[in-house]
SELO-410456 format. One line per 10 residues: number of its first residue (from 1); their letters; for each residue x negated, y negated, z negated of N, C-alpha, C. Coordinates in steps of 0.05 Angstrom, whole numbers, always signed. Example, Ala and Ser with C-alpha at 12.3 -4.5 7.8 and 13.67 -1.06 7.14 Angstrom:
<rs>
1	as	-264:+114:-156:-246:+90:-156:-264:+66:-156; -257:+45:-142:-273:+21:-143:-258:-1:-157
</rs>
This chain:
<rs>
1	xxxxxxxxxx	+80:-1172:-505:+91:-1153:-486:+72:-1149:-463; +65:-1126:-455:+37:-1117:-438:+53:-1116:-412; +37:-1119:-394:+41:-1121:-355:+67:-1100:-355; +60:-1079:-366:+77:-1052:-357:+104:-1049:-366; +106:-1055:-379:+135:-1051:-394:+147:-1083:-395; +173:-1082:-380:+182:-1116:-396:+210:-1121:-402; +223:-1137:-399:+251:-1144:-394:+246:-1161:-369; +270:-1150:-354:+276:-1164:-324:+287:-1187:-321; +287:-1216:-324:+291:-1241:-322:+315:-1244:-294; +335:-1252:-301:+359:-1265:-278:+362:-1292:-271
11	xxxxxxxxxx	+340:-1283:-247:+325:-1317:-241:+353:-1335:-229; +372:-1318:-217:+398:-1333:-196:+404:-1368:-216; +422:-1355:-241:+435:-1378:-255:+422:-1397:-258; +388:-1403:-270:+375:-1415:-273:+369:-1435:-248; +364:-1414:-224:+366:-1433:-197:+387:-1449:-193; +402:-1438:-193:+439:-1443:-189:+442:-1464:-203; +424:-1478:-236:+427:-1491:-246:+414:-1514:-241; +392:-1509:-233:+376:-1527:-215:+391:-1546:-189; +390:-1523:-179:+408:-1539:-150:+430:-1555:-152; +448:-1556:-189:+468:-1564:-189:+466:-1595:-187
21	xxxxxxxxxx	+440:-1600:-200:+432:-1619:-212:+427:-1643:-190; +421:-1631:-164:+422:-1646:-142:+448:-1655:-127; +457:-1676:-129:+484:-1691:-120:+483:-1689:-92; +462:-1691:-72:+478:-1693:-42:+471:-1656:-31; +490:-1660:-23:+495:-1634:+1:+476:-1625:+17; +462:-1646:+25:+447:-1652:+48:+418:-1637:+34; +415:-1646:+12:+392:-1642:+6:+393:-1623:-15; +411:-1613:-24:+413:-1589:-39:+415:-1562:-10; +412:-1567:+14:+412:-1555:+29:+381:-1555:+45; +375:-1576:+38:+338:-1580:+49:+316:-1563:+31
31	xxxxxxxxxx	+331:-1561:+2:+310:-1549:-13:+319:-1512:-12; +343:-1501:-11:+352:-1485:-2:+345:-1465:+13; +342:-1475:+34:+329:-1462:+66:+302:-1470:+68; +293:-1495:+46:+263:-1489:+46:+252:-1467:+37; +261:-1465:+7:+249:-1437:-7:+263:-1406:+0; +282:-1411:+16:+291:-1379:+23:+312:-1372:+7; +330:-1391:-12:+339:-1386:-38:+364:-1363:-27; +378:-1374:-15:+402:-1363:-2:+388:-1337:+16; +370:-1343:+41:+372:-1330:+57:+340:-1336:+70; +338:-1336:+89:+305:-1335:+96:+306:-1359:+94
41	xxxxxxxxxx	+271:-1366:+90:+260:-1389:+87:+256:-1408:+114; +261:-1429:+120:+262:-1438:+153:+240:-1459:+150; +239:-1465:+175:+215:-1489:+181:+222:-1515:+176; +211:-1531:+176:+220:-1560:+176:+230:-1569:+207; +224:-1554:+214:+233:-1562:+243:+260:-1551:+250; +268:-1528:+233:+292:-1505:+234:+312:-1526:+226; +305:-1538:+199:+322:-1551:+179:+328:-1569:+197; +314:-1591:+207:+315:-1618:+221:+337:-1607:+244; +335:-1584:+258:+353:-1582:+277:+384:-1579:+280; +385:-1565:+250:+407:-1559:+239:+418:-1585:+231
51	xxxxxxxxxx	+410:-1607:+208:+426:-1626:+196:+420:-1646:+221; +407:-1646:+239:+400:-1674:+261:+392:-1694:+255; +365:-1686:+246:+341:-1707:+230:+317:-1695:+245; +299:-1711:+242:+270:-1704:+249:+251:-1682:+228; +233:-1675:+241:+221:-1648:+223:+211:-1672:+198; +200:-1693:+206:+184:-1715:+187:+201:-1715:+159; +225:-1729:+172:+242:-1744:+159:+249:-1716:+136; +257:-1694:+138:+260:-1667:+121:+238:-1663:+96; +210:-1670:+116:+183:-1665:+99:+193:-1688:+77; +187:-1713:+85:+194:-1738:+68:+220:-1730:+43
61	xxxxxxxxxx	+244:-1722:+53:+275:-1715:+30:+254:-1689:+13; +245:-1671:+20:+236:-1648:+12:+221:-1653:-14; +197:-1673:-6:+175:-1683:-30:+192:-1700:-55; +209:-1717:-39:+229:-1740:-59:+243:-1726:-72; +254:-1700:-62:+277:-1679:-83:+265:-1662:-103; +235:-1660:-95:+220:-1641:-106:+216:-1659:-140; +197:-1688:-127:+190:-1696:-148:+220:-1702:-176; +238:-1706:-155:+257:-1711:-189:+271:-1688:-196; +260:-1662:-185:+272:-1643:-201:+253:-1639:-218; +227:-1639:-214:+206:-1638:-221:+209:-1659:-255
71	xxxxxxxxxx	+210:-1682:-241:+219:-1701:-263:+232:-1693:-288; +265:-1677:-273:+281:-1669:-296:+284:-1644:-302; +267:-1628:-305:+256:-1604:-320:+247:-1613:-338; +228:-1637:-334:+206:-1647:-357:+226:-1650:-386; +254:-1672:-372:+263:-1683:-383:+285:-1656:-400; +299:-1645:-392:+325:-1637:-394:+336:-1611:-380; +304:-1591:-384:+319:-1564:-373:+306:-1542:-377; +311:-1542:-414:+306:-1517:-430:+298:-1488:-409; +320:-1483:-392:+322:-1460:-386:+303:-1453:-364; +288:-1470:-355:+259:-1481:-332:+238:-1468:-364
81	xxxxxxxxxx	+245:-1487:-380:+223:-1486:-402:+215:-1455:-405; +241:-1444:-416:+239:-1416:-422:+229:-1398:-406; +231:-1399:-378:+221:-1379:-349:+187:-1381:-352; +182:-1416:-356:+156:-1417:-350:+140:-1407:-372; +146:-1395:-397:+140:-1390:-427:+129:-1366:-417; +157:-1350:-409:+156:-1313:-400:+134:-1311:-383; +130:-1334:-352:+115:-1325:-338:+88:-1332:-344; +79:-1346:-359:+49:-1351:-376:+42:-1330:-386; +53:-1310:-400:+62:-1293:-412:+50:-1268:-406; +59:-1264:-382:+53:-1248:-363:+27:-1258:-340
91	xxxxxxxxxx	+29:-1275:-339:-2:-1283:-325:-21:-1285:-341; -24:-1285:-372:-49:-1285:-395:-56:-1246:-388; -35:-1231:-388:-41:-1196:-379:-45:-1191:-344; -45:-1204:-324:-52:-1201:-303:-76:-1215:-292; -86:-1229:-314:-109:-1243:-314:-120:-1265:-300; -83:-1282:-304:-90:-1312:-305:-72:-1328:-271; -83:-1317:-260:-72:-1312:-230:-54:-1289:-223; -37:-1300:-208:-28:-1263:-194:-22:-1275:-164; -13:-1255:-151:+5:-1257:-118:+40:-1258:-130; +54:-1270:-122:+85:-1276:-127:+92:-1251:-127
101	xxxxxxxxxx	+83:-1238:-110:+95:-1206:-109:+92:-1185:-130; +59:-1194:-139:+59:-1177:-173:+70:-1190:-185; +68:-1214:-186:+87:-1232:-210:+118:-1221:-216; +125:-1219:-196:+148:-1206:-186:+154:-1176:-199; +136:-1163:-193:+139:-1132:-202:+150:-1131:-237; +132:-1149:-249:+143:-1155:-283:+155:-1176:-292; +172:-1190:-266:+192:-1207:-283:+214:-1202:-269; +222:-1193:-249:+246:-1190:-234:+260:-1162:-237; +279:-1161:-237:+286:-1135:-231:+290:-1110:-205; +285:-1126:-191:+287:-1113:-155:+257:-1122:-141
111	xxxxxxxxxx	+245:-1134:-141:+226:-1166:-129:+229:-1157:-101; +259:-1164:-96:+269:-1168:-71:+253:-1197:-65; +261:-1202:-38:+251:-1224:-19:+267:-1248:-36; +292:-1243:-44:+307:-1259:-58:+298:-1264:-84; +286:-1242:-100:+278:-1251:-127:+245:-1269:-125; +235:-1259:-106:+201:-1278:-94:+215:-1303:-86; +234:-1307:-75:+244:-1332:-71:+242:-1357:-90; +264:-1339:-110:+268:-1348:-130:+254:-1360:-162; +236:-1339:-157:+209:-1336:-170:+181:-1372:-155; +193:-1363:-134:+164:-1387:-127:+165:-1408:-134
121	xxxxxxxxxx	+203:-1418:-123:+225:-1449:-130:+217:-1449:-156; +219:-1438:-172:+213:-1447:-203:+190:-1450:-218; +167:-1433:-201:+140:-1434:-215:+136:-1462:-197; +143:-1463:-180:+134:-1506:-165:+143:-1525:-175; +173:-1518:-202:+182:-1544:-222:+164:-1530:-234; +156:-1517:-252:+141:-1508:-275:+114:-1529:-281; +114:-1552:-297:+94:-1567:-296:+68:-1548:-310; +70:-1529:-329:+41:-1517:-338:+36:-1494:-323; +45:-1488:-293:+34:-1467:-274:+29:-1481:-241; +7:-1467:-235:-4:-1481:-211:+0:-1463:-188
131	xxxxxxxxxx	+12:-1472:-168:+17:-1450:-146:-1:-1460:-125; -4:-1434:-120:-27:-1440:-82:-1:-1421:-64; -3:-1443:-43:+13:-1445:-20:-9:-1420:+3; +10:-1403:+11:+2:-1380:+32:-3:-1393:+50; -28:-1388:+62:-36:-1401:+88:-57:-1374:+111; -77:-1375:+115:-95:-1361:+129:-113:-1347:+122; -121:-1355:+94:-133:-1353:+68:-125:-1339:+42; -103:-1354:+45:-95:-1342:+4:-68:-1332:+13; -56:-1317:-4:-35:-1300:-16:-20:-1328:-31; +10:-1326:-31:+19:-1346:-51:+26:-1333:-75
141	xxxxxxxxxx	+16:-1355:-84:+3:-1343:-113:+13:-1364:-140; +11:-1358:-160:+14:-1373:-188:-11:-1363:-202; -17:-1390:-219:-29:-1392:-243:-29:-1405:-263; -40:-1406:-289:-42:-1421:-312:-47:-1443:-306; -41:-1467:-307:-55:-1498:-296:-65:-1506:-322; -62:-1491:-350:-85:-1501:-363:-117:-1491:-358; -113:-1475:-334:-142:-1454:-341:-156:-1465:-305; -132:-1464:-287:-139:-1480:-258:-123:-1494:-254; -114:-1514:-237:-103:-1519:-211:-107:-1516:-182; -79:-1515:-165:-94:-1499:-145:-117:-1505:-139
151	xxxxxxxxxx	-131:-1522:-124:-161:-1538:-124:-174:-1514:-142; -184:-1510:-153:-183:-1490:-179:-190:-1467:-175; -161:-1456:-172:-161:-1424:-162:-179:-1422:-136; -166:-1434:-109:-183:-1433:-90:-209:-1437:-90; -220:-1457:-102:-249:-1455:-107:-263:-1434:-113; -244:-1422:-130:-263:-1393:-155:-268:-1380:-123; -239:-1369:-120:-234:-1352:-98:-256:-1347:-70; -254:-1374:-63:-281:-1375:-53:-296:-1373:-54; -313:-1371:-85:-339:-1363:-93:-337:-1341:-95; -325:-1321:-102:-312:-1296:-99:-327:-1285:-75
161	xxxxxxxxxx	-309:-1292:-49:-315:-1293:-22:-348:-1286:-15; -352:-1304:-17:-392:-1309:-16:-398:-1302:-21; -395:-1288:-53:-402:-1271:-66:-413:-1238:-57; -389:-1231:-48:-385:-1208:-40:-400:-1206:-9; -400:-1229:+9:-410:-1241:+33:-438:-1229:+32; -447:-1245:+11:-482:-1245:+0:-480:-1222:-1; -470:-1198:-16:-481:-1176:-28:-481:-1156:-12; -463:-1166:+11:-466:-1142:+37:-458:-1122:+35; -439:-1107:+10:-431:-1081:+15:-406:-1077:-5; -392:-1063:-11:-371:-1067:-32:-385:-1061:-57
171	xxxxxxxxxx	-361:-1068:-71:-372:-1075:-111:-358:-1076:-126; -366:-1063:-147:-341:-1059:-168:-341:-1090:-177; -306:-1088:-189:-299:-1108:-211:-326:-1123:-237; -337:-1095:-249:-352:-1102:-266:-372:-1105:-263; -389:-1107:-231:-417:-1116:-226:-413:-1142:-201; -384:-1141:-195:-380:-1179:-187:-377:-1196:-219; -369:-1180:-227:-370:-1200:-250:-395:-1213:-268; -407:-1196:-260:-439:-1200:-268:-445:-1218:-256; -439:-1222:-239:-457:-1240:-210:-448:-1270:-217; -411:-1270:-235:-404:-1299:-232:-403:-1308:-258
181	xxxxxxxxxx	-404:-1336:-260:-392:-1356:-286:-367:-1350:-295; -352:-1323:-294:-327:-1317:-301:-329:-1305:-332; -300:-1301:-351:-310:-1297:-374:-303:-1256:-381; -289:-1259:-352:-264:-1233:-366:-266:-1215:-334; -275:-1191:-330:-261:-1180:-297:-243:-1182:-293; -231:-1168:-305:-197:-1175:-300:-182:-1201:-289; -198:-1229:-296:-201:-1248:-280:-212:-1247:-259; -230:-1236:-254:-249:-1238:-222:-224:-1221:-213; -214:-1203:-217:-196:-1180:-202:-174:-1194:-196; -163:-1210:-207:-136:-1223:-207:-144:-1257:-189
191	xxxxxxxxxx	-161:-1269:-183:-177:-1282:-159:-181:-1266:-144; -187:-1249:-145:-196:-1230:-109:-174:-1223:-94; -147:-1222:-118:-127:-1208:-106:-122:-1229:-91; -125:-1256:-99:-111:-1290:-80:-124:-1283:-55; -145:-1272:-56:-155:-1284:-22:-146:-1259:-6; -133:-1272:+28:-135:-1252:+42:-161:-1242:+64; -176:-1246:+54:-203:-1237:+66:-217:-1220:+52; -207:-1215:+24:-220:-1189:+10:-193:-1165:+25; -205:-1146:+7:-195:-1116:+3:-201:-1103:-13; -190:-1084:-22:-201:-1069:-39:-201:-1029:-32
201	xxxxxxxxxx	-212:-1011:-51:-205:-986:-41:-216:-973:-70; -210:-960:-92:-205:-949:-111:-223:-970:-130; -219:-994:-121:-233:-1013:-155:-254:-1026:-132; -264:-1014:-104:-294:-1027:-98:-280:-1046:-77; -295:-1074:-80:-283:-1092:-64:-303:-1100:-41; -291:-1119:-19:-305:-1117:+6:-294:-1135:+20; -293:-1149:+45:-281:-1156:+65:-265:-1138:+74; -246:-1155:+78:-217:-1137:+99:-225:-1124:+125; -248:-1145:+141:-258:-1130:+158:-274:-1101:+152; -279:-1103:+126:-292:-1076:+126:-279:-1048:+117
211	xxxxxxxxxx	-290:-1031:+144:-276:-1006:+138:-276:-978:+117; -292:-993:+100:-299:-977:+83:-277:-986:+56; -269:-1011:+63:-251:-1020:+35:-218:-1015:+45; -220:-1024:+76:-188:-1022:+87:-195:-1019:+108; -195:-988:+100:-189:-962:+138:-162:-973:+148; -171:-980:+173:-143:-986:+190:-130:-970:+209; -153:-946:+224:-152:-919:+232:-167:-893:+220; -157:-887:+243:-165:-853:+226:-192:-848:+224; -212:-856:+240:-240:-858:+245:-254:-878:+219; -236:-894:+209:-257:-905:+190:-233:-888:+162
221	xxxxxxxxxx	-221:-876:+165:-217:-858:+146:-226:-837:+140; -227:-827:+158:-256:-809:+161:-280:-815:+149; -293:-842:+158:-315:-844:+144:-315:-845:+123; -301:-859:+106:-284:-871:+74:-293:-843:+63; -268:-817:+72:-275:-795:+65:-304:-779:+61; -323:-778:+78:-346:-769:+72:-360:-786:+63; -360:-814:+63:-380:-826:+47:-373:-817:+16; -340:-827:+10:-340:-812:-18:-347:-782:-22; -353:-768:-7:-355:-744:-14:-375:-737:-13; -402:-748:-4:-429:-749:-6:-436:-729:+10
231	xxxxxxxxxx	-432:-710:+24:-434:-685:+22:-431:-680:+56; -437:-665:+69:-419:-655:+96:-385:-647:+91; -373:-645:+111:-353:-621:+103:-340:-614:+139; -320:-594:+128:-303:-586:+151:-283:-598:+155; -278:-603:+175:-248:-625:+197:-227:-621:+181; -229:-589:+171:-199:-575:+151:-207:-595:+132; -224:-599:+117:-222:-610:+92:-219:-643:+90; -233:-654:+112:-224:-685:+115:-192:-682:+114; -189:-669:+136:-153:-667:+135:-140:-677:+111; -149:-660:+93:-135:-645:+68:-138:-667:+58
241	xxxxxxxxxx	-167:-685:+44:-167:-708:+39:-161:-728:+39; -152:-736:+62:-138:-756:+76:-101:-756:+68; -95:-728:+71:-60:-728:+55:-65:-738:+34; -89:-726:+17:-88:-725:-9:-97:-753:-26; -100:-775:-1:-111:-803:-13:-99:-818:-14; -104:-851:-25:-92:-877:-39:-87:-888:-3; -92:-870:+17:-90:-892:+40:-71:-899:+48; -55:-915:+62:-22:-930:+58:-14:-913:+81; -28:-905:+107:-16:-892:+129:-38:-865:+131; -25:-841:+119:-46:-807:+128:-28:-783:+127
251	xxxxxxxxxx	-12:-797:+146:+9:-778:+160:-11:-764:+183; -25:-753:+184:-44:-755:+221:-51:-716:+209; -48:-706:+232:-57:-676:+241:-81:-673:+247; -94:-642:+234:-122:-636:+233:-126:-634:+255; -114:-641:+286:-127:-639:+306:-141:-662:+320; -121:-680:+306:-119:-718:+310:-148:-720:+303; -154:-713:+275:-178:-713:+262:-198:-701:+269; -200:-678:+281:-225:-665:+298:-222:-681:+317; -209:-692:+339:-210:-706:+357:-227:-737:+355; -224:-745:+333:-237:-768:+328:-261:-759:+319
261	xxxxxxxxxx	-266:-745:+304:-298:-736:+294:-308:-737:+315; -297:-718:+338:-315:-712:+368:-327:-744:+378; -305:-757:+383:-312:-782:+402:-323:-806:+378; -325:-807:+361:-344:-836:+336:-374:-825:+338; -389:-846:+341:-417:-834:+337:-423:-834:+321; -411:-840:+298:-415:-851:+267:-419:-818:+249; -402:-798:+268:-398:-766:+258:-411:-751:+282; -435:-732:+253:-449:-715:+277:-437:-677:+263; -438:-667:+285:-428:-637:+279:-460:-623:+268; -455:-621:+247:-484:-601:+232:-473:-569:+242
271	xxxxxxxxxx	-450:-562:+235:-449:-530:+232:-424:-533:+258; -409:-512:+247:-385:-495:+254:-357:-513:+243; -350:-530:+259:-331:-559:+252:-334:-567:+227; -369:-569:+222:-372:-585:+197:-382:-609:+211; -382:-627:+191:-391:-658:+205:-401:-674:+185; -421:-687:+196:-441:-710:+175:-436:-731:+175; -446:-747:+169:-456:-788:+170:-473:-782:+194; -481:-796:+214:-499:-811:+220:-523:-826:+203; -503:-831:+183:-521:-858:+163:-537:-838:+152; -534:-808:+140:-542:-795:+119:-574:-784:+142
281	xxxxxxxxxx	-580:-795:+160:-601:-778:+168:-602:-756:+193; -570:-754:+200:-564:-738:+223:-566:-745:+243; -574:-726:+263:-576:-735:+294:-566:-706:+310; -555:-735:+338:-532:-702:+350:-549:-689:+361; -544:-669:+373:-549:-648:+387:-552:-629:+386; -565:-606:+399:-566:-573:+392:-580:-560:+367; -583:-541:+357:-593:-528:+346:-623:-535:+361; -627:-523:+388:-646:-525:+405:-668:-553:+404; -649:-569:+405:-652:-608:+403:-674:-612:+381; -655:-597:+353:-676:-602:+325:-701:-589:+325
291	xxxxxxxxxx	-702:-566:+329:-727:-554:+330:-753:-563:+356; -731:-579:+370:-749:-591:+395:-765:-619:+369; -743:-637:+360:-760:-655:+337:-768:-650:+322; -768:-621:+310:-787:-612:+285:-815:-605:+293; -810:-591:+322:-841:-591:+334:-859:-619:+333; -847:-637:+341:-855:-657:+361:-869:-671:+338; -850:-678:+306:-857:-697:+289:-884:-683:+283; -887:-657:+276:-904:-638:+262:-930:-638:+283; -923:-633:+303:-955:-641:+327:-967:-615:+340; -945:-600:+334:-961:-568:+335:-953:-549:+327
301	xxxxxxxxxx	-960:-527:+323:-943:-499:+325:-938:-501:+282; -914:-483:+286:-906:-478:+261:-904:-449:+250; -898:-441:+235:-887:-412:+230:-864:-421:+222; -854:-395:+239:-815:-391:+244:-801:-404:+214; -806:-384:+188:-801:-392:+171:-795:-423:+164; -816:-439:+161:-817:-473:+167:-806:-483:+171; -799:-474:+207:-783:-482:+226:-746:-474:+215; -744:-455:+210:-718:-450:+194:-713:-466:+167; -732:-469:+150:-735:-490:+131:-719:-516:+127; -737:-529:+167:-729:-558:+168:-708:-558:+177
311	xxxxxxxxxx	-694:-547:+206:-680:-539:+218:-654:-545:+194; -654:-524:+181:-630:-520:+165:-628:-549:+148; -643:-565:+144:-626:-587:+126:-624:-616:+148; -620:-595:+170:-601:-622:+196:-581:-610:+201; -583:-581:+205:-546:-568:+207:-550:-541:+195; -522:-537:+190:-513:-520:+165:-503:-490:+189; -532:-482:+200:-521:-457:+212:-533:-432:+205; -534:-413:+211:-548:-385:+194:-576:-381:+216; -585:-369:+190:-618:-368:+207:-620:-355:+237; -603:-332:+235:-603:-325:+262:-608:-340:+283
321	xxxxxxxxxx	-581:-364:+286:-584:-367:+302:-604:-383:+314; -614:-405:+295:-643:-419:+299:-662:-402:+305; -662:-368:+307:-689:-358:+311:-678:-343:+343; -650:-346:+343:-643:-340:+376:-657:-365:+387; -644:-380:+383:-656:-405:+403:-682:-410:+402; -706:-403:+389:-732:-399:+387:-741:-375:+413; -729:-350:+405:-732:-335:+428:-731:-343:+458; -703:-355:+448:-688:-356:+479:-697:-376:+495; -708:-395:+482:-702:-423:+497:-736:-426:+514; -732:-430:+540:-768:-430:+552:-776:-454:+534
331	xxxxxxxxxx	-768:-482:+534:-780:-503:+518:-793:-496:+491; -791:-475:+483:-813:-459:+453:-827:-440:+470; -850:-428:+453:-862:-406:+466:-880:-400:+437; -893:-372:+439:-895:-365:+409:-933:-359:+416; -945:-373:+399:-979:-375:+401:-985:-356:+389; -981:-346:+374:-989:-334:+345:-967:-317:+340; -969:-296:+308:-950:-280:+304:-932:-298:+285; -904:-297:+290:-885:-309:+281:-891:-337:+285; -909:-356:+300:-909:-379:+302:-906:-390:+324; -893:-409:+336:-886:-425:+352:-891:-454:+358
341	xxxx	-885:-464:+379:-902:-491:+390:-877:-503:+421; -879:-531:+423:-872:-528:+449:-883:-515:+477; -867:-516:+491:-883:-508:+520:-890:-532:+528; -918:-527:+538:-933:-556:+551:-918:-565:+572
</rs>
C-alpha cells in the first residue's frame, strides 16, 4: 500500500487499551498529560503542581511507567504489535524517517493534535521504531530502528546539515545524494525533513536562514521570483508570480511589491517598472550613469551606435532615449560625426 492512498487507523481504543493496563490513577494520569492524550501536553513541572509532587519525582514515575508498558507490549499486546506493522509500512514509502505530522497524514484520519498525540504514545512502546524527541534541532520524528536509532537518525541528519553548509548554496535531492553514503534520495529527503535548520523550496534544499529556500518576506520573495525566472521582469509580473506560487503567505498587492523593489538594493530598475538582480550584473542609476561607465571602461570616444549597443544590455529602454541623454547631458560632448566621449 503506497504513501497516498491508505486506510485510516483508530489510534483512541488501542491507547485506551494501553492506559488500562496501568493500575494507579496517579500515574495513568502522569503519562496522560505527558503525551497530550486527553488534552494538551503539560510540563513536568505542570503535572508535579497539579498531583503535589516534585517536577523530579514525575520525571522518575514517568520513565518507571514507561519502561513496563514498554515491557508489556513485548509481552502481551497484539494490538501495539499490529500499529507498529502498519507504521513500518508506511515509513519503508516515506523513506525510512518521517515528522509525526507526515506520519500522521497516512495513518490517521484527521492528524488532529489529538491523533499526533496519539500517534507518538505508541510509536515510544513500539520496540522496532525509534523516535527523536523535538528539541531546537529536530522535528519529532519516527523511524525504522532496524535501519537507525535515534543516535542514528540525528547523526545522518547532521551530516546532512554540513553538507549543505559546505556547499554553500541550495541542492537538489539527487546531487545531495551524490555527496553522501546514503543508498536511496528519498532517504536523504526524508532526513532533511528531521532537521529544523534545513528548508526546502520546489525540491532545492538550503538553510532556513536562507532566503532563497524560505522567503519569510516579500523582498526575498521577490528575489526567489527573479532568480527563478532568470530574466528581468515587470513589478505587474512579480505580482502575478507571487499569487501564483508554492509560498505559504502571497496575499501582498502590486504596490506592496513595487514598494519593496524600490527600497532592497538587491533590485535594480533596468526599464519602465522593470527590475533586475543586482547579482546578474546590474548597477543603479540613470540611463545617463551607464553611458557615463561605458565611456569610462572603454577610455575614449565611441560611436553612438556602440554606445546604444552596450547601454541597452544594462536597461531595457528604447534607443531614443539613450541618444537624448547623449545630446542632452553636458557630461558627453560629440568629437567626431556620430561619436562621443566624456567632457574633460
Amino acid at each position: 500500500m503506497g504513501a497516498e492512498t491508505h486506510t485510516a487507523i483508530d489510534l483512541q481504543p488501542i491507547v485506551t487499551d494501553v492506559l488500562n493496563t496501568i493500575e494507579r490513577d496517579r500515574e495513568r494520569e502522569i503519562i496522560a498529560r505527558r503525551f497530550g492524550l486527553f488534552d494538551r501536553k503539560e510540563t513536568l513541572e505542570q503535572i508535579g503542581e497539579l498531583l503535589g509532587i516534585t517536577r523530579e519525582r514525575v520525571r522518575q514515575l514517568e520513565k518507571a511507567i514507561m519502561i513496563r508498558l514498554k515491557m508489556a507490549v513485548e509481552d502481551n499486546m497484539p494490538q501495539v504489535a499490529g500499529i507498529e506493522k502498519q507504521l513500518i509500512r508506511q515509513l519503508h514509502d516515506l523513506g525510512r524517517v518521517a515528522k509525526i505530522d507526515e506520519l500522521g497524514k497516512v495513518t490517521t484520519a484527521t492528524n488532529n493534535e489529538r491523533d499526533r498525540a496519539h500517534l507518538a504514545f505508541l510509536a515510544e512502546l513500539a520496540p522496532r521504531l525509534a523516535v527523536v524527541e523535538e528539541n531546537d534541532r529536530y522535528h519529532h520524528s519516527v523511524g525504522i530502528a532496524e535501519q537507525h536509532d535515534e543516535a542514528g537518525i540525528t547523526k545522518l541528519v547532521d551530516t546532512i546539515v554540513d553538507t549543505i553548509k559546505t556547499h554553500g548554496e541550495p541542492i537538489s535531492i539527487d546531487d545531495l545524494h551524490q555527496k553522501l553514503d546514503l543508498e536511496h534520495p528519498q532517504h536523504v529527503r526524508a532526513l532533511a525533513s528531521v532537521s529544523k535548520q534545513l528548508a526546502s523550496l520546489k525540491d532545492k534544499w538550503g538553510l532556513a536562514k536562507w532566503p532563497t529556500v524560505n522567503p519569510k518576506n516579500i523582498r526575498d520573495k521577490i528575489y526567489v521570483i527573479l532568480q527563478e525566472n532568470g530574466k528581468p521582469m515587470h513589478f505587474s509580473g512579480i505580482a502575478k508570480a507571487i499569487k501564483d506560487s508554492d509560498f505559504r503567505r502571497k496575499d501582498v498587492t502590486t504596490q506592496a511589491i513595487h514598494n519593496e523593489l524600490i527600497k532592497d538594493g538587491r533590485f535594480v530598475l533596468i526599464g519602465r517598472g522593470i527590475y533586475a538582480l543586482k547579482d546578474w550584473g546590474y548597477n543603479k542609476g540613470t540611463v545617463a550613469d551607464i553611458i557615463t561607465d561605458v565611456l569610462k571602461k572603454e577610455g575614449g570616444p565611441l560611436h553612438r551606435d556602440e554606445i546604444v549597443r552596450r547601454v541597452m544590455k544594462h536597461r531595457q529602454v528604447k534607443e531614443t532615449t539613450i541618444l537624448l541623454n547623449l545630446q542632452g547631458k553636458q557630461v558627453f560632448k560629440r568629437v567626431a560625426k556620430a561619436t562621443y566621449a566624456l567632457t574633460d
